[in-house]
N, C-alpha and C positions, 0 to 999 in steps of 0.2 A: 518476426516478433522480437527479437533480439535486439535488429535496427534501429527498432520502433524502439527501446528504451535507451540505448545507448544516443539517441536523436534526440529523446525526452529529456537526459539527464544533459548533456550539452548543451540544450535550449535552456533548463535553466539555468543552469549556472552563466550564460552568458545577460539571461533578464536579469538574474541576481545581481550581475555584475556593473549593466550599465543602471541601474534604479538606485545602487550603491555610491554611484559617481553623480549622477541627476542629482541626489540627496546631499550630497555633499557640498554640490557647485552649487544650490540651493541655503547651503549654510541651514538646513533646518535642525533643529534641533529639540523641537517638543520632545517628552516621554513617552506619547501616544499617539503617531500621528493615524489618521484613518488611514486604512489599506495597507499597514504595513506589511510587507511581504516576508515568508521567510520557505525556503525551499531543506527539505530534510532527505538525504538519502539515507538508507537502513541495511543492515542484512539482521539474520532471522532466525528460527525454527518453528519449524510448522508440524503440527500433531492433525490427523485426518478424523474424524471422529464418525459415529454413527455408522451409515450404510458407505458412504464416502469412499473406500476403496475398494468395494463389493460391485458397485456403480461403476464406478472408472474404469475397476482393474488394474489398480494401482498396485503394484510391487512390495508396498512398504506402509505403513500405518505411518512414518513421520516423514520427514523433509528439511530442507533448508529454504528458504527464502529471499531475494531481494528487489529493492525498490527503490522508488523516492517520490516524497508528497511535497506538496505546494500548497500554501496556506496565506491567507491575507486575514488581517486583523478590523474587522468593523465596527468592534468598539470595546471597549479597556478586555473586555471579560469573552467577549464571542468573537471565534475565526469561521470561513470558512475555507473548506479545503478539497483538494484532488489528489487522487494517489495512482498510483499503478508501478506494480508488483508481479514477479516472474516467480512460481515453482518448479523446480525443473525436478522431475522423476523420472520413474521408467512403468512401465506395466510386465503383465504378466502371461499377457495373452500376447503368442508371435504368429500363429496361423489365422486366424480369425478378428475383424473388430470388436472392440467391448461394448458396451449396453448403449450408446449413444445411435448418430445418424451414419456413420461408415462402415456397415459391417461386411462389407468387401474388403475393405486394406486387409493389406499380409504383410506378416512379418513387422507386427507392429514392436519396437524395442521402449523408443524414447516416447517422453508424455509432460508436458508444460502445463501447468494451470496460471493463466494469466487475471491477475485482478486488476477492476478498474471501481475506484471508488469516488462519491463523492460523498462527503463528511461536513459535520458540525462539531464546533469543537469549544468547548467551555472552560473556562479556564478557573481555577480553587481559587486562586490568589492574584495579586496585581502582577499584569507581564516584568517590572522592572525589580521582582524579588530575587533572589537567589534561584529558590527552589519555587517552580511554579507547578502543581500537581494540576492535573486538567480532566475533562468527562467529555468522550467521541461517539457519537452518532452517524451513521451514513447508511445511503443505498447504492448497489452498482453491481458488476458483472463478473461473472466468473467464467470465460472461455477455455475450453479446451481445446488443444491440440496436440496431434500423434503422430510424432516423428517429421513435425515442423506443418502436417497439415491441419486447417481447423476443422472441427470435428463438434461444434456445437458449443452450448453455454446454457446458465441457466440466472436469473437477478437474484438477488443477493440482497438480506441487508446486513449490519456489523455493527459492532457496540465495542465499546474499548475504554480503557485507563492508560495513564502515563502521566510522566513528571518531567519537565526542564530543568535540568542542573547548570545551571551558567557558568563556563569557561573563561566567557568574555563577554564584554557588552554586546556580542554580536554573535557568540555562537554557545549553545550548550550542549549538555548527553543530552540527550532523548534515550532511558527505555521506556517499552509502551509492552501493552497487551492488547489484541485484537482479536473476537468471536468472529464470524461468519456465519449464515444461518443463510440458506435459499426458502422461497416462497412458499411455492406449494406444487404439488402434483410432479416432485423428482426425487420422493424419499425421504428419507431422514440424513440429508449432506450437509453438513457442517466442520469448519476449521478453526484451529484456535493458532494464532502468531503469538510467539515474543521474541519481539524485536529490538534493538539498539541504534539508534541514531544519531546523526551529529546534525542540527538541528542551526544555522544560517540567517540569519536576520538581514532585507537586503529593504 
């Protein structure tokens, strides 16, 4: 799981990187070209909310977070995008599995909620403003795992705010806020992120 991000986040940064040189060698220069890409990595704080650690067995009511999403821009005002984000906790059950599909494991200590999103993302103001405030829409997965084995999941959908503070022509802050809500028939599980990003233009 770990691999898997650490694999994720090297991949983009290296699309980032040759799309930035393409662009370049290209001499392009519009203000809005279609597909512009931009890759955001984040770290976080996460509140558990509802039945959420009643369900899991989670340890703690909050958390910390990290991630990184990729986004392409399809026209002045609409991106879409892909995210995926690691929680890492612990639980509180170590004889016994919690409420999911393992409840053989023993000696369960550590517990990862991994997100995988994909998102709509609207943006308040023109991308080439200073401060662009935006509105995020998505649906995607929430897998659990317990002590690095998976241990089930449940779909998800997520609703959010945030703002671009521009740095540079090319990069700015990103904070955001992000809800979590799952579907139906696993309770009342819900999460809420805010997070801080640096935010990549490639």
């Amino acid at each position: 799981m770990f691999r898997s991000l650490c694999i994720l986040m090297a991949t983009g940064l290296i699309v980032s990187s040759t799309a930035h040189a393409y662009v370049r060698l290209g001499e392009r220069h519009d203000r809005h070209p279609l597909w512009q890409g931009e890759v955001t990595p984040y770290l976080g704080f996460v509140d558990f909310g509802g039945d959420t650690r009643e369900i899991l067995g989670l340890e703690g009511t909050t958390g910390g977070v990290f991630g990184i999403e990729f986004g392409f821009l399809v026209t002045e005002y609409l991106e879409l995008g892909f995210g995926i984000a690691d929680i890492p906790t612990s639980t509180l059950l170590e004889q016994s599995g919690p409420y999911l599909f393992s409840p053989s494991l023993e000696s369960i200590v550590g517990a990862d909620i991994l997100l995988t999103d994909f998102n709509i993302l609207y943006n308040l103001s023109r991308p080439e403003k200073m401060l662009v405030p935006y509105l995020q829409a998505g649906v995607g997965r929430e897998s659990i795992f317990y002590d690095g084995i998976f241990d089930g999941g449940f779909t998800t959908y997520n609703f959010g705010i945030g703002i671009r503070a521009r740095l540079h022509h090319r990069v700015s802050l990103a904070p955001s806020f992000r809800h979590h809500r799952t579907f139906v028939n696993t309770g009342n599980m819900n999460l809420s992120q805010i997070r801080l990003g640096l935010s990549i233009l490639f």
